[in-house]
VEXSE-925394 format. One record per atom (N, C-alpha, C): residue in three letters; x, y, z; residue number from 1; atom name. Coordinates in nm, 3 decimals, always signed. Layout:
BEGIN
{nuse 'ALA',{X,Y,Z},NUM,'CA'}
...
This chain:
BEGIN
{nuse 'UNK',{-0.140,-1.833,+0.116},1,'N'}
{nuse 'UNK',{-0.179,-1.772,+0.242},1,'CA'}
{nuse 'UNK',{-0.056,-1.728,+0.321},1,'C'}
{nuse 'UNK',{+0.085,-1.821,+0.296},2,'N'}
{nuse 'UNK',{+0.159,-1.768,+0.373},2,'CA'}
{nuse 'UNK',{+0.233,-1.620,+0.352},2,'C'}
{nuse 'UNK',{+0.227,-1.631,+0.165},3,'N'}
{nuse 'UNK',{+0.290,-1.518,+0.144},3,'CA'}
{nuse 'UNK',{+0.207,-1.382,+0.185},3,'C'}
{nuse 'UNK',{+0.066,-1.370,+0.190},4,'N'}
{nuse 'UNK',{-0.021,-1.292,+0.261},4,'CA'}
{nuse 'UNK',{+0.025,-1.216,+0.384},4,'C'}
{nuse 'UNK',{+0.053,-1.330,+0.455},5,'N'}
{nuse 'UNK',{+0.104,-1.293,+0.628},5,'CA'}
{nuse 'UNK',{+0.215,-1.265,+0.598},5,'C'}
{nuse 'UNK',{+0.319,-1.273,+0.525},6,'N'}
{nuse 'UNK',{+0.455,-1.266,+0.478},6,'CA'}
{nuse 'UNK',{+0.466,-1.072,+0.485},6,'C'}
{nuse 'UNK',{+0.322,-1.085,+0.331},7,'N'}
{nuse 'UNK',{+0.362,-0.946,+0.304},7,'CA'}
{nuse 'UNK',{+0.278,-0.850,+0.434},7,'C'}
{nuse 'UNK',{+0.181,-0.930,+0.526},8,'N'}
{nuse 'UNK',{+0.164,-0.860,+0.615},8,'CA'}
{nuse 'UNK',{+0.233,-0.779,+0.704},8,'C'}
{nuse 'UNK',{+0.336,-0.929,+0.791},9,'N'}
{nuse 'UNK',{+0.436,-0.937,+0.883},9,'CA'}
{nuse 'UNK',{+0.566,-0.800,+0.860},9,'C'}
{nuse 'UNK',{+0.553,-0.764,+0.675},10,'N'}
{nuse 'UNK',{+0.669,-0.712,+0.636},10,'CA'}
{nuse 'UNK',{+0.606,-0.539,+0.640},10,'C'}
{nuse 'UNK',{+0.457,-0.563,+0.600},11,'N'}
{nuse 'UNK',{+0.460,-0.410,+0.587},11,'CA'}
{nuse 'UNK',{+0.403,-0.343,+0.706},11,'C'}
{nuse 'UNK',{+0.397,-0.459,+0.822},12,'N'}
{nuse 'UNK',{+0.396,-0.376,+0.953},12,'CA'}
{nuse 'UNK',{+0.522,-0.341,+1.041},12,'C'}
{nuse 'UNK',{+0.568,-0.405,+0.984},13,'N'}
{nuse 'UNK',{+0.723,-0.315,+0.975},13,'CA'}
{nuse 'UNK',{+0.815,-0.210,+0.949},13,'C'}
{nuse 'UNK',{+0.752,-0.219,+0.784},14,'N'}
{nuse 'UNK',{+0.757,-0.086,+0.717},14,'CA'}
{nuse 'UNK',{+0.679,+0.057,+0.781},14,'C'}
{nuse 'UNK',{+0.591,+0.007,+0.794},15,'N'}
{nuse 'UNK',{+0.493,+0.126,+0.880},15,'CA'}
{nuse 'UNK',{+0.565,+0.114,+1.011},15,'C'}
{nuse 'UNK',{+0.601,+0.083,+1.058},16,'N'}
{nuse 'UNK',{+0.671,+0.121,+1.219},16,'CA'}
{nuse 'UNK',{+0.792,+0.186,+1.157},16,'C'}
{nuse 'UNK',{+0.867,+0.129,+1.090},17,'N'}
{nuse 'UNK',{+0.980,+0.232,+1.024},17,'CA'}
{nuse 'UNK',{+0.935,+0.367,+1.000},17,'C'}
{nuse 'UNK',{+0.848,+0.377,+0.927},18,'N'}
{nuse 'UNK',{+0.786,+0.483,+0.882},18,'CA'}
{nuse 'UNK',{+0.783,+0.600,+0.959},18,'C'}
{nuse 'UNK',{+0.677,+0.523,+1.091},19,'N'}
{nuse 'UNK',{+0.648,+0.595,+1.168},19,'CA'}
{nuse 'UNK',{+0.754,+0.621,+1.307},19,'C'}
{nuse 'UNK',{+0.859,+0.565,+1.265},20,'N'}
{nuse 'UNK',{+1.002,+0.677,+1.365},20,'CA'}
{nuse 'UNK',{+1.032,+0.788,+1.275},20,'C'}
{nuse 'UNK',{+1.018,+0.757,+1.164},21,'N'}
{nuse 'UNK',{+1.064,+0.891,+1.097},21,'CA'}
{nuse 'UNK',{+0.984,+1.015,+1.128},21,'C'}
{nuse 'UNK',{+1.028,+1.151,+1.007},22,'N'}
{nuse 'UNK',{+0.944,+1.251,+1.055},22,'CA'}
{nuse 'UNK',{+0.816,+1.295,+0.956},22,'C'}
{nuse 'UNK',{+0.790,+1.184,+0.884},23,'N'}
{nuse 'UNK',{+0.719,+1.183,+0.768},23,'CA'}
{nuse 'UNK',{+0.562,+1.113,+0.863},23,'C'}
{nuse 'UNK',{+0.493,+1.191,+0.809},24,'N'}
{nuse 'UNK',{+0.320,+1.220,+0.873},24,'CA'}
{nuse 'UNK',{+0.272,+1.115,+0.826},24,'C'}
{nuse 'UNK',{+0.192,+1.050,+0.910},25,'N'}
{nuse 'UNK',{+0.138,+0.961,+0.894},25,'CA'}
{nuse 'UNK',{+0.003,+0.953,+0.782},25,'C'}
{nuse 'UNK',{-0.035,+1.034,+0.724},26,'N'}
{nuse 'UNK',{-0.139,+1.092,+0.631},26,'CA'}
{nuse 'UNK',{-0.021,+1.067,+0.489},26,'C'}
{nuse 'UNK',{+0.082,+1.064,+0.502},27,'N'}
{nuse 'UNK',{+0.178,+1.061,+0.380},27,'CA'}
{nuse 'UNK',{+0.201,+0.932,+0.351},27,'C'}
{nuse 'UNK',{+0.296,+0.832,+0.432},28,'N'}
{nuse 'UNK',{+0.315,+0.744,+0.438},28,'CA'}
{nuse 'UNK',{+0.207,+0.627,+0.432},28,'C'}
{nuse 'UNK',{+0.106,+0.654,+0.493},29,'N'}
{nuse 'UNK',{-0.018,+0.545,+0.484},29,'CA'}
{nuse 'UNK',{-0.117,+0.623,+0.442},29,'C'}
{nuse 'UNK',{-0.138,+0.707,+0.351},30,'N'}
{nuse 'UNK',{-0.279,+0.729,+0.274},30,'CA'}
{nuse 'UNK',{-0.390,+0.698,+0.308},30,'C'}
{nuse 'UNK',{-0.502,+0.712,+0.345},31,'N'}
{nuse 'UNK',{-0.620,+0.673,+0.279},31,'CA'}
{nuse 'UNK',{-0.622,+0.550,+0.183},31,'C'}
{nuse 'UNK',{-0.589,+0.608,+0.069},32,'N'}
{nuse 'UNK',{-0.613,+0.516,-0.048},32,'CA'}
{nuse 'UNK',{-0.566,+0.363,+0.000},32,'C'}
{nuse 'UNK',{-0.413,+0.405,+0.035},33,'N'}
{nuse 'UNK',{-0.342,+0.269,+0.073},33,'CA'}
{nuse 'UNK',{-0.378,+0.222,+0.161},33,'C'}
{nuse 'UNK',{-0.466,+0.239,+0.290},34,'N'}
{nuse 'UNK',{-0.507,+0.163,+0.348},34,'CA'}
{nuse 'UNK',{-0.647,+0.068,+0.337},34,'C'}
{nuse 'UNK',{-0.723,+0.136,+0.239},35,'N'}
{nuse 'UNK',{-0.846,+0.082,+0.153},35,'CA'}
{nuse 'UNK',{-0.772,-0.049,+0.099},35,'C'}
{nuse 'UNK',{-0.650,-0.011,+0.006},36,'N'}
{nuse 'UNK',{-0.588,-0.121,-0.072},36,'CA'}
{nuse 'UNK',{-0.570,-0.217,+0.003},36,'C'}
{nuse 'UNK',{-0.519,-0.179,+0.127},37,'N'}
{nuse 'UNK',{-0.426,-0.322,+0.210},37,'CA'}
{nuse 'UNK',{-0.557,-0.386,+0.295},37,'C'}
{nuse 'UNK',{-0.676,-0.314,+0.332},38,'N'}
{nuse 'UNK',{-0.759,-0.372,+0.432},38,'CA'}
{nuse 'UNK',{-0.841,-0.464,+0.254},38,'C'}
{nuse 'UNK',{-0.855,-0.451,+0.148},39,'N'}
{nuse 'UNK',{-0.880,-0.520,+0.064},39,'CA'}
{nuse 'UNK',{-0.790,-0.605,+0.004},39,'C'}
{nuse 'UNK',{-0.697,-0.628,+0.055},40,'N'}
{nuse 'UNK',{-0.597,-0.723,+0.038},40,'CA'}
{nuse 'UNK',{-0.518,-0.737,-0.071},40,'C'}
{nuse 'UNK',{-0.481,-0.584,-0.149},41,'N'}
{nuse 'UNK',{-0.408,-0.582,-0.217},41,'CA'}
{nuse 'UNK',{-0.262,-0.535,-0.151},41,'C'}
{nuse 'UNK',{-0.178,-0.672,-0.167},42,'N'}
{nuse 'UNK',{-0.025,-0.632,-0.134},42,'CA'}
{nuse 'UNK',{+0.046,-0.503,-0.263},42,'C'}
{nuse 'UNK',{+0.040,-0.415,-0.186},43,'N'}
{nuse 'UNK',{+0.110,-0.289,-0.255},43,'CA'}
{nuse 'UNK',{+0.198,-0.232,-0.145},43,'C'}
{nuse 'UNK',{+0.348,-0.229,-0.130},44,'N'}
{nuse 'UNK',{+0.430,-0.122,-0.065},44,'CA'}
{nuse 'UNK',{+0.385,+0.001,-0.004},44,'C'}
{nuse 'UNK',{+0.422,+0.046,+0.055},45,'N'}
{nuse 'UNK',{+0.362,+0.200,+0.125},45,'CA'}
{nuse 'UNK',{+0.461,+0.278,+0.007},45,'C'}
{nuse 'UNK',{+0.374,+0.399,+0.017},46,'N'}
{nuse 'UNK',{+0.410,+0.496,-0.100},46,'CA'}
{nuse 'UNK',{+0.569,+0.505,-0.148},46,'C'}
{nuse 'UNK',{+0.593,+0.566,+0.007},47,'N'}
{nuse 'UNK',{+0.743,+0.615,-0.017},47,'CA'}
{nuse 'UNK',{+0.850,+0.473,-0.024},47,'C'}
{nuse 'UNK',{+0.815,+0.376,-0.036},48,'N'}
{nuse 'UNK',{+0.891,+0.249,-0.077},48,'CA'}
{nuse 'UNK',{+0.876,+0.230,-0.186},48,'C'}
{nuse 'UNK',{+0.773,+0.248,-0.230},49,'N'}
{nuse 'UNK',{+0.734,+0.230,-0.375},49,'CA'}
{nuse 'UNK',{+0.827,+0.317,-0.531},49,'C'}
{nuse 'UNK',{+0.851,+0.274,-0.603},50,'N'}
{nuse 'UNK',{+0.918,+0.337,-0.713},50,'CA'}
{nuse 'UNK',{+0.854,+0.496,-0.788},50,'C'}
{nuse 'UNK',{+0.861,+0.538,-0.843},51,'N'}
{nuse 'UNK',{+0.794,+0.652,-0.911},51,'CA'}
{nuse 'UNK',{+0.678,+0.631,-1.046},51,'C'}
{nuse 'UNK',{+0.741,+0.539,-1.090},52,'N'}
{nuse 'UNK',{+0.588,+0.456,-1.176},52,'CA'}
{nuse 'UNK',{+0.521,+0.387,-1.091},52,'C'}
{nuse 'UNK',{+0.521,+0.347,-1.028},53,'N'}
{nuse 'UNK',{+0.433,+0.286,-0.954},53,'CA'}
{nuse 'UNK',{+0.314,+0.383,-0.884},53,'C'}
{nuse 'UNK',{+0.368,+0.441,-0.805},54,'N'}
{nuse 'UNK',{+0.325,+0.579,-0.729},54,'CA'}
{nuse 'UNK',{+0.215,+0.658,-0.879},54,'C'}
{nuse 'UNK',{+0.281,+0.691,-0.948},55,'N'}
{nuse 'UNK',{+0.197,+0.761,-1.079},55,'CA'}
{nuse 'UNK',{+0.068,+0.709,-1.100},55,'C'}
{nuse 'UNK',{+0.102,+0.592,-1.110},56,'N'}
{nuse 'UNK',{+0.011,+0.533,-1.225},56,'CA'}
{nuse 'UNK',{-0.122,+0.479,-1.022},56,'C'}
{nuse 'UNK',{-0.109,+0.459,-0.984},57,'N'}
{nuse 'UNK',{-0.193,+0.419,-0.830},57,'CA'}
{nuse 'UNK',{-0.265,+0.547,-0.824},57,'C'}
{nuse 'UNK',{-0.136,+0.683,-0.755},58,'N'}
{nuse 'UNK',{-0.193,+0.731,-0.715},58,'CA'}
{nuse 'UNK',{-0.264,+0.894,-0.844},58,'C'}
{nuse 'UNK',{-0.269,+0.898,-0.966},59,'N'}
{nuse 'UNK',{-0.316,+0.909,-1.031},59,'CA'}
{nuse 'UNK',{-0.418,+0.840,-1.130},59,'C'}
{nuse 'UNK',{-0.469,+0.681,-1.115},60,'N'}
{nuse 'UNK',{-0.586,+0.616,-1.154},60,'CA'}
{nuse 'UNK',{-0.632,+0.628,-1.028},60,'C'}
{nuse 'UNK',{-0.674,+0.635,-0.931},61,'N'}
{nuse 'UNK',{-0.731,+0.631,-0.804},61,'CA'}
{nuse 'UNK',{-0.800,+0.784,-0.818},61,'C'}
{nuse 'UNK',{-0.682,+0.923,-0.811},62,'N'}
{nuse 'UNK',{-0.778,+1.022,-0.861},62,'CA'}
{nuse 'UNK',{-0.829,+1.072,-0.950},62,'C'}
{nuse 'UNK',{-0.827,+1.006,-1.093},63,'N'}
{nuse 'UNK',{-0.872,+1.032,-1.216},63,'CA'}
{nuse 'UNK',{-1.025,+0.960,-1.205},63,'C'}
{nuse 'UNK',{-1.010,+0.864,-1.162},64,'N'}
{nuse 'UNK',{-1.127,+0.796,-1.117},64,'CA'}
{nuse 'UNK',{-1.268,+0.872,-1.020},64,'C'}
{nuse 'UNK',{-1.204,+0.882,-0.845},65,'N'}
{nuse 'UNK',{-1.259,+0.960,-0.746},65,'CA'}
{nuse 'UNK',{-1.324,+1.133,-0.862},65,'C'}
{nuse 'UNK',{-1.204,+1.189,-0.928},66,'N'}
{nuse 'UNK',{-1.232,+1.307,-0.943},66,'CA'}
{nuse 'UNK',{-1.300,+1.319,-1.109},66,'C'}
{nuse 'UNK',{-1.328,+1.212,-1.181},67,'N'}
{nuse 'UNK',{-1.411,+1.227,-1.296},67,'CA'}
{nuse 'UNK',{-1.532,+1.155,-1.209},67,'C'}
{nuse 'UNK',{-1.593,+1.085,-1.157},68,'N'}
{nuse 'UNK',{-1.711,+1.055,-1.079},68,'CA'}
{nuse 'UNK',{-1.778,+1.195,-1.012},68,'C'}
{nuse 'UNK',{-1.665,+1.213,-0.932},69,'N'}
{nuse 'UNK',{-1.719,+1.345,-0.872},69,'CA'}
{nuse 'UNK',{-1.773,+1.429,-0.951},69,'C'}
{nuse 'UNK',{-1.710,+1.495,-1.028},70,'N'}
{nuse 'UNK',{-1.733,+1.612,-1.115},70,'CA'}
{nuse 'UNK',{-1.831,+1.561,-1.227},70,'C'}
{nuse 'UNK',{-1.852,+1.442,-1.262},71,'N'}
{nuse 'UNK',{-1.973,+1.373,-1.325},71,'CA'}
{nuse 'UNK',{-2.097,+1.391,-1.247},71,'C'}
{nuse 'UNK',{-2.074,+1.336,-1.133},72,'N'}
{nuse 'UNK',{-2.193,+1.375,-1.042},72,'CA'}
{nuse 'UNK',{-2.285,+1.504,-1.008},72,'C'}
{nuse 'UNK',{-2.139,+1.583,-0.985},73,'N'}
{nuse 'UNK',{-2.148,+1.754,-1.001},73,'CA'}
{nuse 'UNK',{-2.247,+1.833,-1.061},73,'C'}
{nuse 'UNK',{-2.123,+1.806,-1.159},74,'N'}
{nuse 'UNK',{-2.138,+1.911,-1.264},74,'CA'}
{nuse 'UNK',{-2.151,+1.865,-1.408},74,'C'}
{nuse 'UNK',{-2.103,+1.764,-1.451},75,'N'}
{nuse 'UNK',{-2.066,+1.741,-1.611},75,'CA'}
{nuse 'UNK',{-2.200,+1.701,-1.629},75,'C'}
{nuse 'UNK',{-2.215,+1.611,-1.575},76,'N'}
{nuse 'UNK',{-2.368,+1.527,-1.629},76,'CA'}
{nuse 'UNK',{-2.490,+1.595,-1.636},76,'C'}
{nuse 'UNK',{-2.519,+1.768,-1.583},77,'N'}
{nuse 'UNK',{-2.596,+1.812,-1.601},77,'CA'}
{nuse 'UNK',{-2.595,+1.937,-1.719},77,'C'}
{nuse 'UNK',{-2.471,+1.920,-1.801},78,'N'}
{nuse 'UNK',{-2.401,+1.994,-1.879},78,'CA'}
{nuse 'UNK',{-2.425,+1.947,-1.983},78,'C'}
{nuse 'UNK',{-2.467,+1.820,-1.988},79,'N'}
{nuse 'UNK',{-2.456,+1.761,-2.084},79,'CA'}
{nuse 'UNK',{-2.319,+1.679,-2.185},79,'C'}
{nuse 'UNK',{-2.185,+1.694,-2.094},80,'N'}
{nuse 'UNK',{-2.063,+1.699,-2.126},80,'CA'}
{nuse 'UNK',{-2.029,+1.553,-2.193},80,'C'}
{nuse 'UNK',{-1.981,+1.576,-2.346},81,'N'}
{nuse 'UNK',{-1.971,+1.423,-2.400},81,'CA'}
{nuse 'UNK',{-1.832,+1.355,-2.309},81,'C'}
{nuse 'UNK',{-1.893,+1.232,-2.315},82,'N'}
{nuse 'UNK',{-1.814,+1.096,-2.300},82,'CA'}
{nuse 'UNK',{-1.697,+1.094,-2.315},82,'C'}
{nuse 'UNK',{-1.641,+1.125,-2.411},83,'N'}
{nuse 'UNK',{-1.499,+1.147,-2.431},83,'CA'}
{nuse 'UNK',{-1.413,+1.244,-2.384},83,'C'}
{nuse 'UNK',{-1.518,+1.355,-2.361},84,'N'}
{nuse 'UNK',{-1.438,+1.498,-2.309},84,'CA'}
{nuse 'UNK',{-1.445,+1.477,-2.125},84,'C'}
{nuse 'UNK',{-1.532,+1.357,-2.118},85,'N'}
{nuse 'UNK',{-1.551,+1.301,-1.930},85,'CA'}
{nuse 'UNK',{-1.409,+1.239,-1.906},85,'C'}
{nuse 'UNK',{-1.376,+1.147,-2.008},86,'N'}
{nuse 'UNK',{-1.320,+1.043,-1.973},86,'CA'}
{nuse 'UNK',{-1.158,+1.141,-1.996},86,'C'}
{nuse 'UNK',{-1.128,+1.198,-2.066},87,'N'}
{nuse 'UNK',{-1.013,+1.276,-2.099},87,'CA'}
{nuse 'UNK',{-0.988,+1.372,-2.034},87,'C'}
{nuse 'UNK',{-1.068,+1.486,-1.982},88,'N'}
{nuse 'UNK',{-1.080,+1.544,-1.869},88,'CA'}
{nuse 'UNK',{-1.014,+1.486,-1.712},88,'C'}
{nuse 'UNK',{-1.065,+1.386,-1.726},89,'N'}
{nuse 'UNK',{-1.030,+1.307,-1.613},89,'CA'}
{nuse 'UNK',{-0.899,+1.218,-1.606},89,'C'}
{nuse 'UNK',{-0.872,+1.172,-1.699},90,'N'}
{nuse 'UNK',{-0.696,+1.082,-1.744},90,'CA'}
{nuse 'UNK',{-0.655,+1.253,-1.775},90,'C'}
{nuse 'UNK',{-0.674,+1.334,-1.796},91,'N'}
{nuse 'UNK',{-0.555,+1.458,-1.747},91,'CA'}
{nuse 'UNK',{-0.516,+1.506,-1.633},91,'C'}
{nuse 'UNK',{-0.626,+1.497,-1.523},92,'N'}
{nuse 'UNK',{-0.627,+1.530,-1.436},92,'CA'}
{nuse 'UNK',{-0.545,+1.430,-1.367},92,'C'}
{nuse 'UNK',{-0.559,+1.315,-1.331},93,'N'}
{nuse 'UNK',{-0.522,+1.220,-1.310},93,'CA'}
{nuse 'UNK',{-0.406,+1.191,-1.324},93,'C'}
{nuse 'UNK',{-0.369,+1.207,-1.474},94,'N'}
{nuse 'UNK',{-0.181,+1.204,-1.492},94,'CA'}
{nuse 'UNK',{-0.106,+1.329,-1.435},94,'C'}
{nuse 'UNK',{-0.164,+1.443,-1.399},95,'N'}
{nuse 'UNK',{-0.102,+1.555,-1.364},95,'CA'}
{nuse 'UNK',{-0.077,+1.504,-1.202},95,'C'}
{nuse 'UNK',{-0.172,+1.469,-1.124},96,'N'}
{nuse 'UNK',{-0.202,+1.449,-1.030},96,'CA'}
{nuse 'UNK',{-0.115,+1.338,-1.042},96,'C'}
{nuse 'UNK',{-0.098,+1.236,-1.063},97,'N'}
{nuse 'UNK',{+0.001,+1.125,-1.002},97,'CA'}
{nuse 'UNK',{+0.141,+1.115,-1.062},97,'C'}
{nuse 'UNK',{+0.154,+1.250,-1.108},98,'N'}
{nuse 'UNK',{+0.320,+1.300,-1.160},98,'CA'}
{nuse 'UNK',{+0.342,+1.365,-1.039},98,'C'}
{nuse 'UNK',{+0.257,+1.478,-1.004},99,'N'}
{nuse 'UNK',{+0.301,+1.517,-0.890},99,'CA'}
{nuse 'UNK',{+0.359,+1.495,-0.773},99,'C'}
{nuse 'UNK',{+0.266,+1.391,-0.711},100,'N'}
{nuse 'UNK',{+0.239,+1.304,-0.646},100,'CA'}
{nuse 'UNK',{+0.391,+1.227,-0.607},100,'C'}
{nuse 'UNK',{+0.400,+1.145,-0.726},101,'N'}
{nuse 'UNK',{+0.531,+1.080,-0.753},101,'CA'}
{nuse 'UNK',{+0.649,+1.124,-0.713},101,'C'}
{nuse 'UNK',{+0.678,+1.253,-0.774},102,'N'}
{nuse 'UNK',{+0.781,+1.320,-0.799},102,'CA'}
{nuse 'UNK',{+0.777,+1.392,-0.636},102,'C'}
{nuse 'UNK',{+0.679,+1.409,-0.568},103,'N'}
{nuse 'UNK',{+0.678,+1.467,-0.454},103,'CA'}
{nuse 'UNK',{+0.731,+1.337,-0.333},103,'C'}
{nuse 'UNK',{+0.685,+1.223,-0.332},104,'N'}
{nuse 'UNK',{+0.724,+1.089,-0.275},104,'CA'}
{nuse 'UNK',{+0.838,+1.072,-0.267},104,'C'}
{nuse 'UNK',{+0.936,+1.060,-0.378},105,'N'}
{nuse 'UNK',{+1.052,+0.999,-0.424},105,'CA'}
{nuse 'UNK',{+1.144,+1.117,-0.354},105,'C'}
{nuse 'UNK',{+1.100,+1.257,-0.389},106,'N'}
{nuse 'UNK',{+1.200,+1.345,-0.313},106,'CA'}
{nuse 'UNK',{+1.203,+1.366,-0.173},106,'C'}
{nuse 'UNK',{+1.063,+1.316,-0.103},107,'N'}
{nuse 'UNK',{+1.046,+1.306,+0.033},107,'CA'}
{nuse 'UNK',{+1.141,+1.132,+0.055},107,'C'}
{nuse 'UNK',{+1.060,+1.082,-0.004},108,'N'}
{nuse 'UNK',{+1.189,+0.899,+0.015},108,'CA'}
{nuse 'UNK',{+1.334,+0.963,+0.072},108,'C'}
{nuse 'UNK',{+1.383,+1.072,-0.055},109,'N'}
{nuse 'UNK',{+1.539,+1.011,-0.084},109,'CA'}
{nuse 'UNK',{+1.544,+1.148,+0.049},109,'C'}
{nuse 'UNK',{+1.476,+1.210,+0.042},110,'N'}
{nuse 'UNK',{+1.538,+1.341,+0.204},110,'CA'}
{nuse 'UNK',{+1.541,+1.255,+0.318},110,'C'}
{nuse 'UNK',{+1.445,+1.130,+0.386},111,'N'}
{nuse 'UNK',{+1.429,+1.047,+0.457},111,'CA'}
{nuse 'UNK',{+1.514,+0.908,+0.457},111,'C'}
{nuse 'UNK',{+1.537,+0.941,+0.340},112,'N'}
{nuse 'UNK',{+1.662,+0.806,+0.339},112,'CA'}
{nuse 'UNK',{+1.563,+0.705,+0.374},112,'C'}
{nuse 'UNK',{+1.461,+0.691,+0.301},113,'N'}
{nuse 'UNK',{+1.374,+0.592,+0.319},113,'CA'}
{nuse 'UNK',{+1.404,+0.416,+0.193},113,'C'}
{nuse 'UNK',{+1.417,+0.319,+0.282},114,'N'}
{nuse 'UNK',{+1.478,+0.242,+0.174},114,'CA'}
{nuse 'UNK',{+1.327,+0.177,+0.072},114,'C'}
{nuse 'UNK',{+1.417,+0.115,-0.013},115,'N'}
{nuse 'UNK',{+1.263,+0.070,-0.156},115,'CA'}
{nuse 'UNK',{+1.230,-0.077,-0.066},115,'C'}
{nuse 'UNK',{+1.100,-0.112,-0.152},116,'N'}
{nuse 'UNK',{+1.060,-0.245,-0.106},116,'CA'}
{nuse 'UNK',{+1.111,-0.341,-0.037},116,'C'}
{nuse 'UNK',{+1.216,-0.338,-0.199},117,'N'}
{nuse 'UNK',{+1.309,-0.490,-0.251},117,'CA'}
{nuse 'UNK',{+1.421,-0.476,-0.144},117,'C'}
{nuse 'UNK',{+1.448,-0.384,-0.103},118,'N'}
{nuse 'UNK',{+1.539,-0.364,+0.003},118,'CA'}
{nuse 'UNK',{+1.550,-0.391,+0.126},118,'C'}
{nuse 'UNK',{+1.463,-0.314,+0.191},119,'N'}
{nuse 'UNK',{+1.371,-0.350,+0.302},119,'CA'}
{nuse 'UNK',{+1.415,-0.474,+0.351},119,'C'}
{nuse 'UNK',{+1.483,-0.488,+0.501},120,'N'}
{nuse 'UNK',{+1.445,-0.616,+0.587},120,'CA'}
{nuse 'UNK',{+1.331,-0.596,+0.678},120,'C'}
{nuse 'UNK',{+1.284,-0.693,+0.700},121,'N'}
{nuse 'UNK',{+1.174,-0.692,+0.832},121,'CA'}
{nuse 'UNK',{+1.248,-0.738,+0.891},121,'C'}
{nuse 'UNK',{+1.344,-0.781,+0.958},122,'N'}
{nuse 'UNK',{+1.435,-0.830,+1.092},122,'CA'}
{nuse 'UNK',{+1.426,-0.728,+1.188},122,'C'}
């Protein structure tokens, strides 16, 4: 429990850092990531986060959202096999959280934003 409040105490910190910078608050705290953290998964805010990390989150999150969707849509009345759902969607997904990544890390390092492990909360 303590480390909970630990990683609480630390990433409301991070988010106040964050938010002196000039990086939008829609960037830095996501959607997604705030689903994660109000469900109590300790995960870093994006731009602290490494570039695998970032990938693989924020590309299973939309491979997921966007093969449901488009299942819902469109595929499932297409008749579209199973495999071409599920692959369709882990492409989309890996394109999408390469992007993603690679877009983070170059916003991080323009912001001089520091990583996790770095990070003081003092």
């Amino acid at each position: 429990m303590t480390q909970l409040r630990e990683f609480d105490g630390r990433l409301a910190k991070a988010l106040a850092w964050l938010e002196e910078s000039d990086i939008r608050r829609s960037t830095y705290a996501p959607p997604m990531f705030r689903l994660l953290w109000k469900a109590g998964v300790r995960i870093p805010p994006p731009h602290m986060n490494g570039f695998v990390v970032n990938a693989f989150v924020m590309g299973g999150f939309f491979a997921t959202a966007w093969g449901l969707i488009m299942w819902l849509a469109l595929w499932s009345w297409q008749g579209k096999p199973f495999v071409a759902v599920v692959a369709a969607s882990l492409s989309a997904g890996a394109l999408f959280g390469l992007i993603m990544a690679a877009y983070l890390v170059a916003q991080a390092r323009h912001y001089q934003v520091p990583r996790w492990l770095t990070f003081t909360a003092d």
